[in-house]
N, C-alpha and C positions, 0 to 999 in steps of 0.2 A: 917324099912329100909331094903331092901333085894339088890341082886345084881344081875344081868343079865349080861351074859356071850352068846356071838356067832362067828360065824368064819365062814366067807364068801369070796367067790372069787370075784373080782369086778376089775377095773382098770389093769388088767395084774397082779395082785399078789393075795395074802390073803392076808383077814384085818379080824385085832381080836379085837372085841369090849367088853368094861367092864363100866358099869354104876351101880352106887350105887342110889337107888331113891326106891320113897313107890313104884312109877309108874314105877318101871327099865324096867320092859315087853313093856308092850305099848310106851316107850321113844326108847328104844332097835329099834324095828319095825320101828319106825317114823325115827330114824337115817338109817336105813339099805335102806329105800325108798329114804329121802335125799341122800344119796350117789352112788343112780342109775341114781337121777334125774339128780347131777353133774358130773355123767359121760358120761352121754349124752349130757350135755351141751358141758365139755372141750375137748372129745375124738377130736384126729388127727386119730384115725385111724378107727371110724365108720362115712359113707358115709353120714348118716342123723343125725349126730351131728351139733349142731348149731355152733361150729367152723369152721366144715366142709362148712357151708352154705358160711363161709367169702371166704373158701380157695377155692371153684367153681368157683366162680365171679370174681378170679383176672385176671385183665385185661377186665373187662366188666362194672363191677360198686359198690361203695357201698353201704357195706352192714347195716343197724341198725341192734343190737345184746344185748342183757340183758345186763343191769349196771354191774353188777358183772362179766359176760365174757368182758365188756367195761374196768372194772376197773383192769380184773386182766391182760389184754395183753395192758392195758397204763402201768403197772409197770412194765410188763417184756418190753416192748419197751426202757425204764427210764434206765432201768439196763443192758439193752444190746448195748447200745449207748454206754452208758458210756466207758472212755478209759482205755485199758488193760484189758476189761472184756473177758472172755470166754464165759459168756455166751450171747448167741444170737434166739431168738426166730422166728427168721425167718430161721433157719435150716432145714426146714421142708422138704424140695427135696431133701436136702443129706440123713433123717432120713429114708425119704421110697427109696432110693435107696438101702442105707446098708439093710436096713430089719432085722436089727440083733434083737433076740431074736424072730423072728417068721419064721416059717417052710419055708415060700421062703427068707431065706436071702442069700443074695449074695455079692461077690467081685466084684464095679463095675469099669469099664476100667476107666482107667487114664486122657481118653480126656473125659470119663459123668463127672468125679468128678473137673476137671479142668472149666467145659461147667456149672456145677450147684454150684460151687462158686463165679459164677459171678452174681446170682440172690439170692442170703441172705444176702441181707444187711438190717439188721432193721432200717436203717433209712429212705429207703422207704415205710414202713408201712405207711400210711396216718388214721391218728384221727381225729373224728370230736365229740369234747367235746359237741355241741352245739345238733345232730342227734344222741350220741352216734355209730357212724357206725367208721367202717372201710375201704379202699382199698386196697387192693394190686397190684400191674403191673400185669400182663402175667408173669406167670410158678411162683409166689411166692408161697408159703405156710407156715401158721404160725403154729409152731410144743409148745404147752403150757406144753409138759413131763416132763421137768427139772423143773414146778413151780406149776402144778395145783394140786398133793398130798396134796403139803402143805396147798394150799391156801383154798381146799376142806376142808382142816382137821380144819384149823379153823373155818369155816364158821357152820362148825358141832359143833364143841365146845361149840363157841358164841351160838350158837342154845340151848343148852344144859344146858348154865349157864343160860338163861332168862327162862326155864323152872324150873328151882330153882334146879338143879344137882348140888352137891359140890363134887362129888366123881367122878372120867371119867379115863378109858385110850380109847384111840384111836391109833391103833397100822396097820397104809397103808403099810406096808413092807419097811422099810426105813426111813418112817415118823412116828415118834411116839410121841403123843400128852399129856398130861397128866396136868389135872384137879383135886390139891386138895392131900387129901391125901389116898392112897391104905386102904381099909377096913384093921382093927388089926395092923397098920404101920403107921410112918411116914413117908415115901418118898416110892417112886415106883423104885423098882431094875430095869436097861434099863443093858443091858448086849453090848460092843462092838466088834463086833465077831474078831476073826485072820483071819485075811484075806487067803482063799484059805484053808479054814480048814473046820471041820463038822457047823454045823448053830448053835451047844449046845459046841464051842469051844472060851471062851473071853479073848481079850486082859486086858481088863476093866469091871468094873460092877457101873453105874453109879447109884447116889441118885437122884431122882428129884422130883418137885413138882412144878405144876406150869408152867412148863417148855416144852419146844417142844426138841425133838432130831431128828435132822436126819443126816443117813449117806451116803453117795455116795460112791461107789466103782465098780473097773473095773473088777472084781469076780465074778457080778451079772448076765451077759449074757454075754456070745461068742459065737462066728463064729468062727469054725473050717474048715477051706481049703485048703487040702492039706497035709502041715507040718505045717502049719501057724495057729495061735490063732489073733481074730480081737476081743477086748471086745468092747460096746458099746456106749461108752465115746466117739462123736465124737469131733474133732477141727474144728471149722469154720474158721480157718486158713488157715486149707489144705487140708478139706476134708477127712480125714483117722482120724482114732481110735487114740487119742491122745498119743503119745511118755511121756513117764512120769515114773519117779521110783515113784509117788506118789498108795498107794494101797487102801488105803480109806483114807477118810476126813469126820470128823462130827461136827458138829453144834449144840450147844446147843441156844436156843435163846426162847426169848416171844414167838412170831408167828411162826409157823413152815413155814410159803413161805419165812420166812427171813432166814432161815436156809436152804430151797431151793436156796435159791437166792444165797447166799457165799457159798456154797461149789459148785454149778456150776460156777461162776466168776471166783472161785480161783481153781478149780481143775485145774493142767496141770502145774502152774508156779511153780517155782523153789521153794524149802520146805522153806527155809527161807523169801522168797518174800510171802509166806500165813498165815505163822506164824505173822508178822510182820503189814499184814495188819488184822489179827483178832483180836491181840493186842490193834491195834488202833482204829478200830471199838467198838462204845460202844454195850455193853446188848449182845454181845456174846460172846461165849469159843469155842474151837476147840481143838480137838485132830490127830493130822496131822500121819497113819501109812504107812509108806513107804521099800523099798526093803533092806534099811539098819539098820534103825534107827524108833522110835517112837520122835512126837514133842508135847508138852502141854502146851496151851496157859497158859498166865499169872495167872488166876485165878482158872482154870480148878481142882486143888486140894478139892474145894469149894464142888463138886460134885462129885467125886470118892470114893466110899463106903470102 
């Protein structure tokens, strides 16, 4: 058994990948190509992604597009209908309007952001289960950012346990996967950083195995204009960088897009309206850190080293 260790730049961040296997090298390699192939799949922001191919055509025709980019914008469609959700995957014309976190981003006027809240509604996304395709109207665009980490990160995994891997981490910057248990260890230390502190500064030092984490936070990119800070977290409510004392929100869960999935839903609403609903939800934990106070779901002890 040997272990392969690498660190790559890929989807907007670094990702650090760790496999235990006779074959960790060549598993190593074959993950690192999987994870180019699905970011040409899911990119919103390269022109010849097959996402892209959907987001050309709106307003001309559908499109048919890979089961796996079919299945994973009918889940975010599923979970952005849903009522009280934040999130919404047809945000895509406000996401490259802000442009935040890339060298042209900008503050955009008050009647663009008032003119391109009228065209994100995910429940004009059109599926056709039967062609696999999708449509969108004129000016839509489907933005998959808030879900395709995750949903990458298991698709790798799965990938990874059929090759007979008992030992994995998978670490997308935010999404951190983890398979089994760390070589000389039982569980995989996951650190959760202080929000607006150095990146080796933790509130928390999580156990896990098994387990997916991810964190969201409004630390991670800003727009500076002015005197003003705009982080990246937008509202499909109103178009602006979401108002919120919330400072990150993480998710422990099986699949890590379901931990994509509720800490975007629930980012923005009031600290006890997410505690309350992670509560209730089964197969997840949360640790909610905010401008005043830190929140911990019910069970969350479970995993705090």
């Amino acid at each position: 058994m040997s272990v392969a260790k690498n660190q790559i730049r890929l989807m907007g961040t670094i990702i650090d990948l760790q496999i235990s296997h006779t074959d960790s090298e060549q598993l190593l390699q074959e993950t690192i190509e999987d994870l180019k192939k699905y970011e040409k799949r899911y990119s919103a922001n390269d022109p010849s992604s097959e996402l892209m191919k959907v987001n050309l055509q709106a307003g001309r025709k559908k499109v048919s597009i890979h089961k796996e980019l079919y299945q994973l914008i009918k889940l975010g469609k599923e979970h952005s209908v849903n009522k009280g959700s934040l999130l919404n995957i047809a945000i895509g014309p406000l996401v490259q309007a802000w442009r935040i976190g890339f060298e042209d981003a900008r503050v955009p006027s008050e009647s663009e952001i008032k003119k391109l809240c009228q065209i994100i509604n995910p429940e004009k996304i059109v599926l056709d289960d039967t062609t696999q395709s999708v449509y969108l109207e004129k000016g839509m665009m489907i933005d998959l950012g808030a879900l395709a980490k995750g949903f990458i990160g298991d698709l790798v995994l799965e990938k990874l346990k059929n090759k007979g891997v008992t030992s994995a981490l998978i670490n997308l910057g935010g999404n951190i996967l983890t398979l089994g248990e760390p070589p000389n260890n039982n569980y995989w230390k996951i650190g959760i950083r202080k929000p607006r502190e150095s990146r080796n500064t933790y509130d928390y030092i999580l156990k896990i195995k098994d387990k997916s984490v991810v964190t969201s936070g409004i630390y991670e990119r800003v727009l500076k204009s002015g005197t003003k800070e705009y982080h990246h977290i937008l509202s499909p409510v109103t178009g602006y960088p979401m108002k919120t004392e919330t400072l990150s929100l993480t998710i422990i869960s099986d699949k890590s897009v379901d931990g994509e999935i509720w800490t975007t839903r629930l980012f923005g609403k009031e600290p006890k309206e997410i505690m309350s609903e992670i509560n209730q939800t089964p197969h997840i934990e949360g640790i909610l850190i905010t401008e005043k106070q830190t929140y911990l779901s019910q069970y969350i002890k479970n995993y705090i080293a």
